[in-house]
C-alpha positions in Angstrom: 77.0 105.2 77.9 78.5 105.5 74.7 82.4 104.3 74.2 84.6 106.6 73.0 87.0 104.9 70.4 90.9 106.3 70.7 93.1 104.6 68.7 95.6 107.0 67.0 95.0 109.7 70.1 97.5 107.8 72.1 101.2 109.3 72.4 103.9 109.6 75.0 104.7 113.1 76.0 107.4 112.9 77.4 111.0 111.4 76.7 112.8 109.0 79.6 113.8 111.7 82.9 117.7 112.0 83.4 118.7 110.7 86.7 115.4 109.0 87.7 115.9 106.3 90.1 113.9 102.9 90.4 111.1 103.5 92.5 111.5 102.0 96.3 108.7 104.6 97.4 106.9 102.6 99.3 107.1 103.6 103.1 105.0 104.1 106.1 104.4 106.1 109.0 104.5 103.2 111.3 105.3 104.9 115.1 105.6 101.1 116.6 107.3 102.4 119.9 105.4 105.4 120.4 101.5 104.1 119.5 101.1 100.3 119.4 101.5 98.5 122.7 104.5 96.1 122.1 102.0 92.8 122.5 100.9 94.2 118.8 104.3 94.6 117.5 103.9 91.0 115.4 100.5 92.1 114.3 101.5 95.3 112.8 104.4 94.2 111.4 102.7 91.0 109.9 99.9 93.3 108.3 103.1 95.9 107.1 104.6 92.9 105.4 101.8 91.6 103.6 101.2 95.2 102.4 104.4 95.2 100.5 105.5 97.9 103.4 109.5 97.9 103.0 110.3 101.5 105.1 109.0 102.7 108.2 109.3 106.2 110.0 110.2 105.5 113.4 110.6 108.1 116.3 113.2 107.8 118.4 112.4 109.6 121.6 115.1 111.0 123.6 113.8 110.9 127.4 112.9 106.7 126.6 116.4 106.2 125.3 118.8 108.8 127.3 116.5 109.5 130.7 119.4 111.4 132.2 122.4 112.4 131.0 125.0 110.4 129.8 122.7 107.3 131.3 121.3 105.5 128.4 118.4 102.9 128.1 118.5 101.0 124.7 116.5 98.2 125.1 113.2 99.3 124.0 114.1 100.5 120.5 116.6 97.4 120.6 113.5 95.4 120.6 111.6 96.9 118.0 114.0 97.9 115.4 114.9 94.0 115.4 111.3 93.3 114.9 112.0 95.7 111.7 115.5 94.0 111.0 113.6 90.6 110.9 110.8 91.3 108.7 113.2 93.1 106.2 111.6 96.4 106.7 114.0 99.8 106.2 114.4 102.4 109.3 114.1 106.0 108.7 114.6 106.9 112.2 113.4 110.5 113.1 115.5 112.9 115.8 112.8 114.8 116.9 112.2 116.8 119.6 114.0 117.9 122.9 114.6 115.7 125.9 112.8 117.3 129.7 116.7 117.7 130.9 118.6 119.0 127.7 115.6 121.3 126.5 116.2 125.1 125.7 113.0 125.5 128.2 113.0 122.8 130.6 110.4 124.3 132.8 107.7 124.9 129.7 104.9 122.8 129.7 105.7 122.5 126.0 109.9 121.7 126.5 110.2 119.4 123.9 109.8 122.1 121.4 112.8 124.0 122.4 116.0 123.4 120.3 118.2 121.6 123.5 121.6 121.9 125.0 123.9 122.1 121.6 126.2 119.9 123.4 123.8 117.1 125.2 122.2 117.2 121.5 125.6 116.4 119.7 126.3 113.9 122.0 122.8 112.2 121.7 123.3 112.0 118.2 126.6 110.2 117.9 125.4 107.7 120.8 122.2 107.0 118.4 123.8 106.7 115.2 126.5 104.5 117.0 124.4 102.2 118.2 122.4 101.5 115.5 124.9 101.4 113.0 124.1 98.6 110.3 120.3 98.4 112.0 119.2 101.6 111.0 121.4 104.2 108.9 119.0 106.8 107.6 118.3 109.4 110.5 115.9 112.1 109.8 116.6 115.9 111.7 113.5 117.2 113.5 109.9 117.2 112.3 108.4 120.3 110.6 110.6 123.0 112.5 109.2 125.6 110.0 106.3 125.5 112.5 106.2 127.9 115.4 105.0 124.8 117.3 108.1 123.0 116.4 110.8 125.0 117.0 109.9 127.3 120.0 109.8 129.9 120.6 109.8 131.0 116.4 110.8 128.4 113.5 114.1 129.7 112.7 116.0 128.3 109.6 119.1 129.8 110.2 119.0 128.0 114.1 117.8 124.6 112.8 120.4 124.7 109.7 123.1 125.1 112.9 121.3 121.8 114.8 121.4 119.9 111.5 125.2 120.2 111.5 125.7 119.5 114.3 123.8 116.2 113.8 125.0 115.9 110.2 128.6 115.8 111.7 127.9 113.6 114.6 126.0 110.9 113.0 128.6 110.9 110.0 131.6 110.0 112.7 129.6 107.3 114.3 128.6 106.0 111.1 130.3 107.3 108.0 127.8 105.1 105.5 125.0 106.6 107.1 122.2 109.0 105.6 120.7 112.4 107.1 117.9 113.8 106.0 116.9 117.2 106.7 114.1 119.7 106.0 111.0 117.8 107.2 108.9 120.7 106.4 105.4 121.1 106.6 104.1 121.4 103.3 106.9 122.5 100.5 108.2 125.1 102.4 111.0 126.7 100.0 110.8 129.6 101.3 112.0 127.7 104.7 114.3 125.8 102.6 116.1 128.3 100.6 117.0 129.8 103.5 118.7 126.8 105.3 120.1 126.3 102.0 121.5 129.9 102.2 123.2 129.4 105.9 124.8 126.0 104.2 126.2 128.0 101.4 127.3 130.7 103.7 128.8 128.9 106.4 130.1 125.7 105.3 131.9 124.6 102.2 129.5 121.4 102.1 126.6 121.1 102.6 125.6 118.7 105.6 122.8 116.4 104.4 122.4 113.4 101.7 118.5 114.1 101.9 115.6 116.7 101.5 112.2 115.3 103.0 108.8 117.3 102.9 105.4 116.8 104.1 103.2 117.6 101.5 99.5 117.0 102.1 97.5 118.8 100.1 95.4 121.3 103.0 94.2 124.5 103.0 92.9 126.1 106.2 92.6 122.5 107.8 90.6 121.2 105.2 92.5 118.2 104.2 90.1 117.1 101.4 91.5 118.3 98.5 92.9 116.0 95.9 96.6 115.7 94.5 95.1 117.2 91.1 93.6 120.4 92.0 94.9 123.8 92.6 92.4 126.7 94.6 93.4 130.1 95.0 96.1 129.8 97.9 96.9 125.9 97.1 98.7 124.8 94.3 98.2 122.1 92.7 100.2 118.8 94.2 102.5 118.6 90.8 103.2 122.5 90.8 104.6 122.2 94.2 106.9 119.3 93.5 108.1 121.0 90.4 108.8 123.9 92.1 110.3 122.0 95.4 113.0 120.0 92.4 113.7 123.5 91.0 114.9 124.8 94.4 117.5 121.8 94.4 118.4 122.2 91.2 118.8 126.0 91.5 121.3 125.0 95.1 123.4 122.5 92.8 121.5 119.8 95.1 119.6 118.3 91.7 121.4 114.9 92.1 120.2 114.2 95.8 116.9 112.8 96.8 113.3 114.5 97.9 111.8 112.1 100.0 108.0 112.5 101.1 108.1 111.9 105.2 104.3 112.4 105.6 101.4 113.2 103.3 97.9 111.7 103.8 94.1 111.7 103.7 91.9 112.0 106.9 88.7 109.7 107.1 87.3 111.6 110.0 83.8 112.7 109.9 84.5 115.5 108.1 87.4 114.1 105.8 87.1 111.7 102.9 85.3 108.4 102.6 87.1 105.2 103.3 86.8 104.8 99.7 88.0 108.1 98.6 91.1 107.7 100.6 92.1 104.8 98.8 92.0 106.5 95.4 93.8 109.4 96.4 97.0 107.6 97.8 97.5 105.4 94.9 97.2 108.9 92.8 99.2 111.3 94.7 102.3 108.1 95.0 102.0 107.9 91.2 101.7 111.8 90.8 105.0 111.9 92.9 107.2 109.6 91.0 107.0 111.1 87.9 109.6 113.8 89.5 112.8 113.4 89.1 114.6 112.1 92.1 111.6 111.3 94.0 111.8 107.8 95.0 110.9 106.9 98.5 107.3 108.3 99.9 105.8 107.7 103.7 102.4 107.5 104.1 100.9 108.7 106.8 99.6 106.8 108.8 99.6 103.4 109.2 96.8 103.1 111.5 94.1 105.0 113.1 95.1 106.5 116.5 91.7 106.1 118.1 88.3 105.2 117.4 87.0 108.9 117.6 85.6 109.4 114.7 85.1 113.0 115.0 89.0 113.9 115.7 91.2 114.9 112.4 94.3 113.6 113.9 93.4 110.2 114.4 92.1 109.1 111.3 94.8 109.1 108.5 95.6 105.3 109.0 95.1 102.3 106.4 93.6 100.7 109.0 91.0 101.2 111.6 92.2 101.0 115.2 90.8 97.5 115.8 93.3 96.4 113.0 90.7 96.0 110.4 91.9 97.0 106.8 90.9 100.2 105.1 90.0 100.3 101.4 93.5 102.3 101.0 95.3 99.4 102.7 94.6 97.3 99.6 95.4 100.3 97.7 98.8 100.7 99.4 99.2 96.9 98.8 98.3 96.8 94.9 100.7 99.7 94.3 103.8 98.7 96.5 103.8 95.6 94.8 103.4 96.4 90.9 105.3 99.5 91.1 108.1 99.1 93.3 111.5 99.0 91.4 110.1 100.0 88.2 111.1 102.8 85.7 109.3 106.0 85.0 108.9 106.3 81.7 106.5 109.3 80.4 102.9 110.5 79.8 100.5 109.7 77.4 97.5 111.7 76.4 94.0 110.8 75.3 92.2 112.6 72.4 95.2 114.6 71.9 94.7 117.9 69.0 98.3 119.9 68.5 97.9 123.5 69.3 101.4 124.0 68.6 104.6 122.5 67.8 106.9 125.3 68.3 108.3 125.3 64.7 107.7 128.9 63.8 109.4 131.1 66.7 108.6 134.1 64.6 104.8 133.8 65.0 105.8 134.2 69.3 106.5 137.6 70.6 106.8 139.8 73.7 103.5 141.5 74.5 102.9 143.8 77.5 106.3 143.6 79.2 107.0 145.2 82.3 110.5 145.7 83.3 111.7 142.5 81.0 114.1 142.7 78.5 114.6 139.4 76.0 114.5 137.7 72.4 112.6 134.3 71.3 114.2 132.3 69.3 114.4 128.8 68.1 115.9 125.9 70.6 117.6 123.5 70.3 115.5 119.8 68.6 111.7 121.4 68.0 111.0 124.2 71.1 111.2 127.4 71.9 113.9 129.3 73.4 113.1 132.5 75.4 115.6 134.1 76.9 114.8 137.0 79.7 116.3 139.7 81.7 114.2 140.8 84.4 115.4 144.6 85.1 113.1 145.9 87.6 114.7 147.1 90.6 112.6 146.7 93.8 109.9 146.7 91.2 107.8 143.5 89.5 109.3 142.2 86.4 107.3 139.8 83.8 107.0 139.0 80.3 103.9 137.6 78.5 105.1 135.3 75.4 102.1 135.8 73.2 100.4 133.8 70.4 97.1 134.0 69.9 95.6 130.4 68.7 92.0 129.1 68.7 91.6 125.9 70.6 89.4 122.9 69.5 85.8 123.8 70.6 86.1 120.6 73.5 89.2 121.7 75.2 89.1 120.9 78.1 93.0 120.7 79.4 96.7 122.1 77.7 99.3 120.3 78.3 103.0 120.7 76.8 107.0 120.8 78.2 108.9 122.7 79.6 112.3 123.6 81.4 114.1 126.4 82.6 117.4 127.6 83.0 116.3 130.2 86.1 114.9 128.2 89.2 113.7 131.0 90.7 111.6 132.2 87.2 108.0 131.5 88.0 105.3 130.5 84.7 101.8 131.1 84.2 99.9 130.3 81.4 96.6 132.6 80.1 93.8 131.7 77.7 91.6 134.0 76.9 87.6 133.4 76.3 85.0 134.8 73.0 84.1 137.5 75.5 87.6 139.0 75.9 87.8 137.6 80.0 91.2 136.4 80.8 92.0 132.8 82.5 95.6 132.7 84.5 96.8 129.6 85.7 100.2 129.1 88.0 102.7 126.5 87.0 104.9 127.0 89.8 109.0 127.3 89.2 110.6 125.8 86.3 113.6 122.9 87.0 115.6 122.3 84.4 114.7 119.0 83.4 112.4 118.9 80.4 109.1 117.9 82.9 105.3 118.0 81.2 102.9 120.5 82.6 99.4 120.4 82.7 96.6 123.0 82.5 93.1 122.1 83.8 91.4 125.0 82.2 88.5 125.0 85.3 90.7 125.3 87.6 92.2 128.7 87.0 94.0 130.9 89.6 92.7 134.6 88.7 90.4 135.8 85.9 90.0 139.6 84.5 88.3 141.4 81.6 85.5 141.0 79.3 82.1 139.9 81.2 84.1 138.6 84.2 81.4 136.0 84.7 84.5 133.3 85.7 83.2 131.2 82.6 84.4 130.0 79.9 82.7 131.2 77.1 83.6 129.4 74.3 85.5 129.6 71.5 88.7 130.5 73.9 92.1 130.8 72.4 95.6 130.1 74.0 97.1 133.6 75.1 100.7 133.1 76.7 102.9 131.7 78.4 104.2 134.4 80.9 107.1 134.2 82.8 107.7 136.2 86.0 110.1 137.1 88.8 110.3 135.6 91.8 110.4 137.6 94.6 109.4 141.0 92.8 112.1 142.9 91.9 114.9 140.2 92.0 116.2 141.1 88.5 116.9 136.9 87.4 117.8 135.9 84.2 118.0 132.8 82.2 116.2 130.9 79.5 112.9 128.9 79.2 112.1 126.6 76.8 108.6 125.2 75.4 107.9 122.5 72.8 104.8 120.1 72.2 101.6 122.3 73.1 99.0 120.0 72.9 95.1 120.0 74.1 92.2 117.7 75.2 88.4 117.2 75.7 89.5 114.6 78.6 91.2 116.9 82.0 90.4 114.5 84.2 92.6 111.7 82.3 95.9 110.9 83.7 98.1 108.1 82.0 101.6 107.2 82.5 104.1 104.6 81.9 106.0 102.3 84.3 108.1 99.7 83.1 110.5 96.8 84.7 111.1 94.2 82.6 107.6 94.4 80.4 105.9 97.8 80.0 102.9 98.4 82.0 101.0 101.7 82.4 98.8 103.4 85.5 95.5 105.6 84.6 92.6 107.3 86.2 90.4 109.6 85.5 89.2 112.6 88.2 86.2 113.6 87.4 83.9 110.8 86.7 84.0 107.2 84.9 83.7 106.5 81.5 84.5 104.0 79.2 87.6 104.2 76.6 89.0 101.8 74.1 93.0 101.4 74.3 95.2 100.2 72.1 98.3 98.9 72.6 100.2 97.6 69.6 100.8 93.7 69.2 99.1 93.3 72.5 97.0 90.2 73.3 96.6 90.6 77.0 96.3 93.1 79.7 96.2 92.7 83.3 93.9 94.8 85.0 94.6 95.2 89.2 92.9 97.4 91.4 92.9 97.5 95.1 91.0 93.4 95.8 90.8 93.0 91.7 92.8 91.1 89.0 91.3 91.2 85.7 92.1 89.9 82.5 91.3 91.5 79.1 92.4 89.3 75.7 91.9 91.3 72.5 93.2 89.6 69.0 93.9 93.7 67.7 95.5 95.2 70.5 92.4 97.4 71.4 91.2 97.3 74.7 87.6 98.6 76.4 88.4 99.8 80.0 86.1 102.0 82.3 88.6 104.7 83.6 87.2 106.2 87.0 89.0 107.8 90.2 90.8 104.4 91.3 93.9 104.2 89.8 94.6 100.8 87.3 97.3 99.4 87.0 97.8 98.0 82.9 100.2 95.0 82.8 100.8 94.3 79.0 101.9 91.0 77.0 102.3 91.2 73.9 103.1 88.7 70.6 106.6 87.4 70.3 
């Protein structure tokens, strides 16, 4: 194959993210009381601890620990949350699911799933938090009660909001230096979200959680095989959902707390992914995550295989088999956790970069094809574009197309560029248009307002009209808009977006970003194949090359650096001169 020289195609996208914590992502869905017999306990633990596994999501269930009323039984989860305590390993412990006595439904074969007695359920919660005060002081509220099979006999968000008070407020006099965490949604839910948020806002003058968790794997119909990168009509893309997910906490005034990810995971089951696959995909979608701002711990799940039916979904997301032998994605898990943990997020880069625009000219932008949008572009503040909107439909749909019309590079393959918004609510969309006259649209999700990078895979577009509507690209194409939209229809927002750095590539599968701690080091894959590319990194002599079982070293006397990129993440440790 013939290597591709990038030397002066390298830049960083994006500028250092306000309020982005060290990363201490690296948690697991270990379940030690509920699904490993307690002669394992050491075993599990030992193999957690050499994985660089420093939280685990435990369940706490309520009929082991309170049996009856008022008559509690500690000493199981005594047992095993000091096997945690010893090995150093942080408790998220998870309040889930009704006891047979206190249960809305005692009688129902399916009890648990019945909010229970508000009282019995207060009480529980203060006893728990209590008596594992200093041992375990992060307590996670139900899981996924936007599911009907959660929270029976209909998710309700206005009912769980209620339950998570009255833990929030429990747990908080028992232990005031204690954490809740609340959501625990299946997928990003924030339509679920916004309106717990909305009964917070409503009823209480603050709101009663530290933490927003959500279980974002990336399914679609019970196919769980789709990667972090790609989007499909009726499943975004793993990025636009977290973007949107930070812009509902911004839009609440909740930017400054923390989105943890409770669950998310790849099934090897004889229909999922290979053992191999699975290992790729968690290093990408951890590294995908963390480039959010206030994402910063993430729970995989799980952290073994319930059973050794291969041909049952449930019981196949582990990182190791159920005879304790170690996936691929173990070593995965272990590489990551222990190059990545506590460093800094510090940007993008690009490969083979061309500048489309640069946002200098806001004359050559206009409005085209409105519908119910009032608004000016102007320019913003450093190099971008400032458009500000006024969506005046009433009942009706409201969007506005911000139109340039620019030919791309004849190998474009991907756009990417930054933005922010002022409007969490505001959704974006980008169109490109092809030499027949066929339109590409593409969803971007909801805008936070931090200055975040956005990516456009130009494949993987959402809906397509016009010309031959063949659904190809027929090259030349030419970048079309940006268009910004309400969200619901008819909700008359307004606000400002802003847009600088619009930039393209012949390499969509490439992603590169930058980590550093006390030397810079850098992560990058590629999605859709290998192939080889020289780096360069100035005054570099060395580079440390680890993948999951591999440590490489690469010496170069000019800083340039041949690496075959494929679908396993690398991890790039640099030294350079002094």
């Amino acid at each position: 194959m013939k290597k591709i020289l990038l030397l002066v195609a390298l830049s960083m996208l994006v500028m250092p993210l306000a309020g982005q914590a060290k990363i201490k992502a690296f948690g697991m869905n270990m379940n030690l009381r509920e699904r490993v017999s307690q002669t394992h306990w050491d075993q599990a633990l030992n193999l957690a601890s050499n994985a660089k596994i420093r939280w685990a999501r435990e369940q706490f269930n309520w009929d082991v620990i309170e049996p009856t009323n008022d008559a509690y039984s500690w000493a199981t989860y005594d047992a095993v949350i000091n096997k945690y305590n010893d090995k150093d390993i942080k408790v998220l412990g998870l309040i889930t699911n009704s006891s047979s006595w206190a249960s809305g439904n005692p009688g129902a074969v399916n009890y648990y799933s019945y909010p229970p007695n508000p009282e019995a359920w207060r009480d529980y919660c203060y006893n728990l938090a209590l008596h594992f005060k200093g041992r375990v002081d992060y307590w996670e509220i139900w899981n996924e009660p936007n599911l009907d099979s959660s929270w029976q006999p209909k998710a309700d968000p206005d009912q769980y909001a209620l339950y998570t008070k009255y833990a929030y407020d429990e747990i908080k006099r028992a232990n005031p230096k204690a954490k809740v965490v609340i959501g625990s949604t299946s997928g990003t839910d924030d339509a679920f979200l916004s309106k717990v948020f909305a009964f917070y806002k409503k009823n209480y003058n603050k709101e009663p959680f530290d933490i927003v968790s959500i279980h974002p794997y990336r399914v679609k119909d019970d196919n769980f095989n789709y990667t972090p990168e790609e989007s499909v009509p009726g499943l975004n893309s793993f990025l636009t959902d977290m973007r949107s997910m930070r812009a509902l906490m911004k839009g609440n005034k909740y930017g400054k707390k923390p989105i943890w990810l409770t669950e998310f995971g790849y099934t090897t089951y004889t229909n999922g992914v290979y053992d191999k696959t699975q290992a790729q995909l968690l290093g990408r979608q951890y590294l995908l995550a963390l480039t959010i701002p206030k994402v910063n711990h993430l729970f995989w799940y799980d952290f073994r295989d319930d059973s050794n039916n291969k041909d049952y979904l449930e019981s196949n997301f582990g990182i190791l088999e159920n005879d304790w032998s170690k996936k691929r994605s173990y070593y995965a898990y272990q590489a990551m956790a222990q190059r990545i943990y506590r460093t800094d997020y510090k940007g993008e880069k690009m490969l083979s970069r061309t500048d489309v625009d640069n946002f200098s000219d806001p004359n050559s932008w206009q409005f085209e094809n409105t519908l119910n949008t009032n608004g000016k572009i102007s320019a913003g503040p450093g190099t971008s574009l400032e458009v500000e909107y006024d969506f005046i439909g009433k009942n009706q749909n409201s969007y506005a197309p911000v139109y340039k019309r620019i030919k791309l590079n004849e190998k474009t393959r991907n756009l990417q560029f930054q933005a922010k918004g002022t409007n969490s609510m505001t959704l974006l969309r980008v169109r490109v248009e092809d030499s027949s006259g066929e339109t590409f649209q593409y969803s971007m999700g909801r805008m936070p307002s931090d200055w975040l990078p956005y990516r456009v895979n130009l494949k993987n577009y959402d809906q397509n009209w016009g010309g031959n509507a063949n659904g190809i690209l027929d090259r030349p194409i030419y970048f079309d808009s940006f268009v910004i939209d309400d969200n619901p229809d008819g909700s008359r927002d307004s606000g400002s977006v802003y847009f600088r750095s619009l930039k393209s590539s012949d390499n969509a599968g490439v992603y590169y970003y930058k980590f550093k701690k006390k030397k810079p080091g850098y992560v990058i894959w590629k999605t859709n194949g290998p192939k080889k590319y020289n780096l360069k990194f100035n005054k570099a002599t060395t580079i440390r090359v680890v993948t999951p079982l591999k440590t490489k070293i690469i010496k170069s006397d000019n800083g340039v650096f041949n690496l075959k990129i494929g679908p396993q993440p690398k991890i790039l440790q640099v030294k350079k001169q002094k």
